[in-house]
C-alpha positions as CSV (number, residue, x, y, z in Angstrom):
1,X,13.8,-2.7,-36.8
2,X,16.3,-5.4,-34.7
3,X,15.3,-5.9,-31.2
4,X,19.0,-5.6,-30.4
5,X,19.2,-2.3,-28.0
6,X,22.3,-0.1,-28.0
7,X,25.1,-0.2,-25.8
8,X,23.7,3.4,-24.6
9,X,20.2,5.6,-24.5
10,X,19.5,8.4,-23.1
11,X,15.7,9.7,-22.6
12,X,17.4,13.3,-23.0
13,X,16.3,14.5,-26.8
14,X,19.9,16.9,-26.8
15,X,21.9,13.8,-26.2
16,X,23.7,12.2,-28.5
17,X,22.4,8.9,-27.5
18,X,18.5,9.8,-27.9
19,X,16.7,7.5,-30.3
20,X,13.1,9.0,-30.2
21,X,11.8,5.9,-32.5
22,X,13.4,2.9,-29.9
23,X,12.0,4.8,-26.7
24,X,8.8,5.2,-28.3
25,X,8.3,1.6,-29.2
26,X,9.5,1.1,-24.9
27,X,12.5,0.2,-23.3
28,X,12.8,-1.5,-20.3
29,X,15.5,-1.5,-17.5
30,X,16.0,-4.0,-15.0
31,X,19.1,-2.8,-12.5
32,X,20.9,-5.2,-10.3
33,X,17.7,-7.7,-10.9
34,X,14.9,-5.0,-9.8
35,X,12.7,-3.4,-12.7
36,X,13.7,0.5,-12.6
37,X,11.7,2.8,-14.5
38,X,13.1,6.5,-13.6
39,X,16.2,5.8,-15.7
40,X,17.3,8.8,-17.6
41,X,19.9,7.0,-19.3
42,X,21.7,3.6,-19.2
43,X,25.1,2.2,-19.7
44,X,25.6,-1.6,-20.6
45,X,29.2,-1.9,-21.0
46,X,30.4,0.5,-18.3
47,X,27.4,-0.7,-15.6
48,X,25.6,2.1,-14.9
49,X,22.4,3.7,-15.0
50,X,21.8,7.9,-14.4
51,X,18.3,8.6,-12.2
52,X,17.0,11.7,-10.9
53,X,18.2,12.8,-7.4
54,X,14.9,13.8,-6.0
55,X,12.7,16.6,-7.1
56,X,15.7,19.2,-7.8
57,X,16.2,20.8,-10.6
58,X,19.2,22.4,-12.2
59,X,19.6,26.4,-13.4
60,X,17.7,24.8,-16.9
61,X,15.0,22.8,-15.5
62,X,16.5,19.8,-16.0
63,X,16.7,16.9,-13.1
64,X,19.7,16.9,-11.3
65,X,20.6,13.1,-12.1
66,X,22.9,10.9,-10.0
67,X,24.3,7.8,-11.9
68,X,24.6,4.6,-9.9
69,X,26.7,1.6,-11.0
70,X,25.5,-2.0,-11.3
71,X,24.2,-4.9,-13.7
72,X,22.3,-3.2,-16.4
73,X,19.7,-5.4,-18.7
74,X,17.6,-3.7,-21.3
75,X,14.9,-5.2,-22.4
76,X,11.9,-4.1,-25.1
77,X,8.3,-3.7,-23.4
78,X,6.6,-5.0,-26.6
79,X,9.4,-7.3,-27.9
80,X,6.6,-9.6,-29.7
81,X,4.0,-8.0,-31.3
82,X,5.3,-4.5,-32.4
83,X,2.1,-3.4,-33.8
84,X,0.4,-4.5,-30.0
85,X,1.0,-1.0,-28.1
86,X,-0.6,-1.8,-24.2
């Protein structure tokens, strides 16, 4: 596997931009130069990120998410030893 990151992910597993094996190796997000990690899902090339909007939920259980515009940078948690899982 590359440690190039897509454009989009989504933690969301009915998504079309889930990718179970990438979020279980980790993915970071650093948001306007502050480490985030209640990211639902992230946008590189439209600069913005989707977090939960406090502890409600909607009529599925679901968070109700807010998204928030900014500088988005991805990163991998283990991006040098992929067998090394901390």
């Amino acid at each position: 596997m590359t440690d190039q990151l897509p454009d989009r992910l989504s933690v969301d597993p009915k998504s079309p931009y889930h990718d179970a094996d990438l979020l279980a190796r980790g993915v970071g997000i650093r948001f306007n130069g502050e480490e985030r990690t209640t990211v639902e899902e992230y946008c590189v090339s439209e600069g913005w990120i989707r977090v939960a909007a406090g502890r409600s939920l909607d009529r599925r259980g679901q968070p109700i998410t807010i998204k928030v515009k900014g500088k988005v940078e991805p990163y991998l948690l283990n991006a040098g030893d992929p067998a090394k899982a901390d």
